[in-house]
N, C-alpha and C positions, 0 to 999 in steps of 0.2 A: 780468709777463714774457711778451711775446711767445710763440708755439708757434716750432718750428724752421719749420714749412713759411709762416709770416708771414714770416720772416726771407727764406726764401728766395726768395718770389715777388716781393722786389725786384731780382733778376737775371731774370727773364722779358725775352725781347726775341724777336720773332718775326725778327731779321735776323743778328742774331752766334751764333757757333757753336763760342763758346771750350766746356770741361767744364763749366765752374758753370752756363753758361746753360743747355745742353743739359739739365743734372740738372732746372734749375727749369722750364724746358720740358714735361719728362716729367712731374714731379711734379705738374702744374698738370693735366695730360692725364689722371692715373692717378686716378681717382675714388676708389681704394679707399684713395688715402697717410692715416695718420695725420697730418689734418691739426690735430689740438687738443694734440697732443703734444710735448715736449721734454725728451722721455727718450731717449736715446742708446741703449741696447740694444734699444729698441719697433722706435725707424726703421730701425737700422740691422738686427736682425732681419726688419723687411717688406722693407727691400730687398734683401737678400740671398735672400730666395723670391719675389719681385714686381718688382724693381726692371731688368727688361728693356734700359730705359730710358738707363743710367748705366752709361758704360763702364767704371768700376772702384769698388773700395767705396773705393780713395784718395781721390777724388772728394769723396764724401761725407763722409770723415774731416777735410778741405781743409774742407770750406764748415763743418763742425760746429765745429771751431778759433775760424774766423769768429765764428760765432753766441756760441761762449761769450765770446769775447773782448768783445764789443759788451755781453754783457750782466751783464758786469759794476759 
C-alpha cells in the first residue's frame, strides 16, 4: 500500500489552484510531512500543528476518502 503523501503527489500541478492541488503543493514544499505514513491520526495531527498550507482540515478529510477508496 502506497503512504498517503504518494497518493497525493499525483495532484501536484504548478498551474491549478483547486484545494487538492493547493494541499499537494504544500505537502510537496513541507519537508517535515510524514511522508512514509498512512495513518489518518499521524497526518492529520501534523497538519493540524504544521499544516499552514491547507486551507481547512476538510480538505484533507476530502483527499483521505480518496486515498482509502483507491486502496481498497
Amino acid at each position: 500500500m502506497k503512504s498517503f503523501y504518494q497518493f497525493l503527489m499525483r495532484y501536484r500541478d504548478p498551474h491549478l489552484r483547486d484545494e487538492l492541488t493547493v494541499f499537494a503543493n504544500g505537502a510537496y514544499n513541507d519537508h517535515s510531512f510524514p511522508k512514509h505514513s498512512a495513518n489518518y491520526h499521524e497526518i492529520s495531527s501534523y497538519l493540524e500543528l504544521n499544516g499552514n498550507y491547507i486551507p481547512s482540515m476538510s480538505v484533507f478529510d476530502r483527499a483521505w476518502e480518496i486515498y482509502k477508496g483507491e486502496s481498497k
